[in-house]
N, C-alpha and C positions, 0 to 999 in steps of 0.2 A: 522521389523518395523523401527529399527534405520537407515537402508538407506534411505528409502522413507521419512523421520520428515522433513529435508531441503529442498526436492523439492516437501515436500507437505506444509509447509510453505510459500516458494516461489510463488505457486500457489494460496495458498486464501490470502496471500497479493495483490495480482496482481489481484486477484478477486476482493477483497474489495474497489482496489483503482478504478477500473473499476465502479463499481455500487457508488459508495461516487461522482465520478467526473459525472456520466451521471445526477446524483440528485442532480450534483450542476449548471452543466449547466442548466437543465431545470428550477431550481429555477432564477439563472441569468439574463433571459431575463427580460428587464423594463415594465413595468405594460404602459398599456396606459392612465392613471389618476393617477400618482402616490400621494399618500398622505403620511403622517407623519407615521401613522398605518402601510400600505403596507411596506413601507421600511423601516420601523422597524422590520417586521416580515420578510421580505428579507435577512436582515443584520444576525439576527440570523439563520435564515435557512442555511447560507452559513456561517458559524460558525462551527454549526453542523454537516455540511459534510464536511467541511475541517477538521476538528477534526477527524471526518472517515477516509479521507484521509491521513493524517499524520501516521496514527495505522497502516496501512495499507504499505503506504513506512516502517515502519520502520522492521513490519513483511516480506515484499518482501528482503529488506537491510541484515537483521540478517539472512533469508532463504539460501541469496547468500553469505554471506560472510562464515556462514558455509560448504556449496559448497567448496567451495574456499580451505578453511582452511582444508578440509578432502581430497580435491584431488590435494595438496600441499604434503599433511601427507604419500597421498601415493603413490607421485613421489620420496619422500624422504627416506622414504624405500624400491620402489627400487634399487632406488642409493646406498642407503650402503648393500644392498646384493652384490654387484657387488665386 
């Protein structure tokens, strides 16, 4: 299970930021009457999935850097077997 945490990680950050950005563009587009109301409740919707999104880069970020840092770990142990 400990090999697969970071690239399962990886993957539902990458999911999250996928579904947070499709619910922000859809919210995005401009109302054809806009009022004081609607773009108020605009403004937060797009709040709300940015906030998604950010949780989401930072779970994709921490997925990869652990990648990283574990197949650094062990290039570096093969090196000093040599």
């Amino acid at each position: 299970m400990r090999k697969f945490a970071p690239l399962a990680l990886l993957t539902v950050g990458l999911l999250v930021m996928l579904g947070a950005f499709l619910c922000l563009a859809g919210n995005a587009l401009p109302y054809q009457d806009p009022t004081a109301e609607l773009l108020a409740h605009q403004a937060s919707e797009a709040r709300k999935w940015n906030i998604l999104f950010l949780v989401g880069l930072v779970a994709t970020a921490t997925g990869a850097i652990w990648l990283l840092v574990r197949r650094r770990a062990k290039r570096r142990a093969k090196k000093l077997k040599w």
